[in-house]
N, C-alpha and C positions, 0 to 999 in steps of 0.2 A: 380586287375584283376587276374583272374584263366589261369593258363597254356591255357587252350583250347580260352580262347579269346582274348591272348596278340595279341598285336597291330590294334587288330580290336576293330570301335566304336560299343558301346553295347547300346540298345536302339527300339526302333521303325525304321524298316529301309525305308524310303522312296519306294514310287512305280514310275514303271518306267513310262517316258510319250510317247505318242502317237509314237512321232517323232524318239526316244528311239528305244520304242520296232520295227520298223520299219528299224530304221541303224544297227542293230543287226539281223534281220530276213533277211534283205538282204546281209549282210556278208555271214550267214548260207550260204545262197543260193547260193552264186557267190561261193564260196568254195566246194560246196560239199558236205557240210557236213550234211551227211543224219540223223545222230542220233543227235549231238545235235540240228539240225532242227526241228525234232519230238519232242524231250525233251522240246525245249524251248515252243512252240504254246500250247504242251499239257500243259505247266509250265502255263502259261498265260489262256486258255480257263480254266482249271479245278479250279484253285486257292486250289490244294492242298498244305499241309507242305511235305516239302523235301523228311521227311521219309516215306511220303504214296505215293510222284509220284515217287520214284523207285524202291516201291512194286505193282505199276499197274503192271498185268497180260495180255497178250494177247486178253486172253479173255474177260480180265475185256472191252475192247474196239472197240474190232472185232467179230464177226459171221457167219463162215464161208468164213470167208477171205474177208469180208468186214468192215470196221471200219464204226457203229454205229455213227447216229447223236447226241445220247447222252447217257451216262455212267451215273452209281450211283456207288461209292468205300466209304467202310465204314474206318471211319479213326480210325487211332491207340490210339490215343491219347483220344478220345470223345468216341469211340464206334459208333458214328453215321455214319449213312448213309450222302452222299454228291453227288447230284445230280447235272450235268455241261451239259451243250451243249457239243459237237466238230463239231468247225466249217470246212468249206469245205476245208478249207488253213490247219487244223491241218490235218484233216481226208488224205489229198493229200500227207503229210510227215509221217504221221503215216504205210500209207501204204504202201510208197515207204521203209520205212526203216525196216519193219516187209518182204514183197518181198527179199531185200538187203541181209537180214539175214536168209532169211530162217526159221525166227521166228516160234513156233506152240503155238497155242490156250492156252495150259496147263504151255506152260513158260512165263518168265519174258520180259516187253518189251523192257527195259533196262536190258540187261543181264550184269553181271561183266566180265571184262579180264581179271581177278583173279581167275584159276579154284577153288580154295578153298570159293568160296562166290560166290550164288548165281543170285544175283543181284547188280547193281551201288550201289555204299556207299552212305548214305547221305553227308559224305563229300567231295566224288569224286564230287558230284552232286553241292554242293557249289564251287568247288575248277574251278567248267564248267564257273557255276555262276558269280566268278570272270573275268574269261576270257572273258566272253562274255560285260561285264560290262566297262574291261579296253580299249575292243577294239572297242569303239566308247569314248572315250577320260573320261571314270564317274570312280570316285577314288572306287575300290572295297571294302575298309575300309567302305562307306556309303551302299553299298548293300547287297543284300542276297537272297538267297532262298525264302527268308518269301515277297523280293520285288516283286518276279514274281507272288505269290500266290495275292497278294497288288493292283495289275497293273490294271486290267481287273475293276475290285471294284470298285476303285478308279474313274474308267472312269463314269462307271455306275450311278452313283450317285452324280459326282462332279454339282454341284448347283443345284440341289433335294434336298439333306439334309445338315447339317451340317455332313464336313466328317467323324470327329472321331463315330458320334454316327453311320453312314450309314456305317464304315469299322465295326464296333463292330457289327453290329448287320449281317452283311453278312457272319464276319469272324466266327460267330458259325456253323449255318448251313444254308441252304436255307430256311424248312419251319421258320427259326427265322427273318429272313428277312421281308418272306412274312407276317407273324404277325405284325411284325415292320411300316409295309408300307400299312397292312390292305389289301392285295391282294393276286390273287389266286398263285399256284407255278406256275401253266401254263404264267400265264401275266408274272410273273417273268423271268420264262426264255425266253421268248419273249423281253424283254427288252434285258436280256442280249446277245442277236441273234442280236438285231440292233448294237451294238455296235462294231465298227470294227478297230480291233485293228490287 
């Protein structure tokens, strides 16, 4: 193992379950805690990689001071476009926490406490990951970043397909989905609307 992964298992990391994401969104909540309340739902609704949800921009999810039912963020990694609902529970934290801050349009929704870096690290944004992980009793060695992106997926499609092929073919993009499953993107994200997590 490389410096950057001692003591953590490396591998495919598990998605969280229903019950999960639920004892962790009610922590947020009974706490206060405005940002990673936002962080976590958008974590969960968008299924972006780490590095792209703490490059979302204000804008990328609000207009005019209202956070949008649904976002497209082109990712770093692929170049492509990645189209997500937000649901009313993300939408209700996204806006309380961009208010809180006094957020603008043109900046980062997660800003850095770091004045020298503009936005949350992706490893701050894991290092959340953990906490929130260890504080409903799940060893943060089996989690990550890549779990929250995992979660939503996971739910979508558990006994519709076999899951490896239905996380594989969600995890590239949506229209690779909608190819996959022979449907329009509209049904697709329709599906992913009923899902409530």
């Amino acid at each position: 193992m490389s410096s950057w992964n001692r003591g953590h298992l490396v591998g495919q990391k598990p998605p969280l379950k229903p019950r999960e994401v639920w004892s962790i969104r009610t922590r947020l909540q009974v706490s206060g805690a405005e940002r990673d309340l936002a962080l976590f739902n958008l974590a969960i609704d968008s299924k972006l990689r780490g590095c792209d949800l703490v490059t979302v921009t204000v804008g990328d999810v609000a207009l005019s001071g209202a956070v949008r039912d649904r976002a497209v963020i082109v990712q770093r990694k692929t170049g492509r476009p990645v189209q997500f609902e937000i649901t009313e529970q993300t939408r209700a934290a996204v806006n309380a926490w961009i208010a809180r801050r006094g957020l603008s349009e043109r900046g980062y929704l997660f800003p850095s406490r770091i004045r020298a870096k503009p936005h949350m690290s992706t490893r701050q944004c894991g290092r959340i990951v953990d906490k929130w992980v260890s504080s409903i009793g799940l060893d943060p060695k089996r989690y990550g970043t890549h779990s929250m992106r995992r979660t939503k997926a996971a739910q979508i499609y558990e006994g519709r397909q076999h899951p490896r092929r239905a996380t594989a073919a969600w995890h590239t993009k949506l229209e690779s989905t909608v190819r996959f499953l022979g449907i329009e993107v509209d049904d697709a994200l329709a599906i992913s609307e009923q899902v409530e997590l």
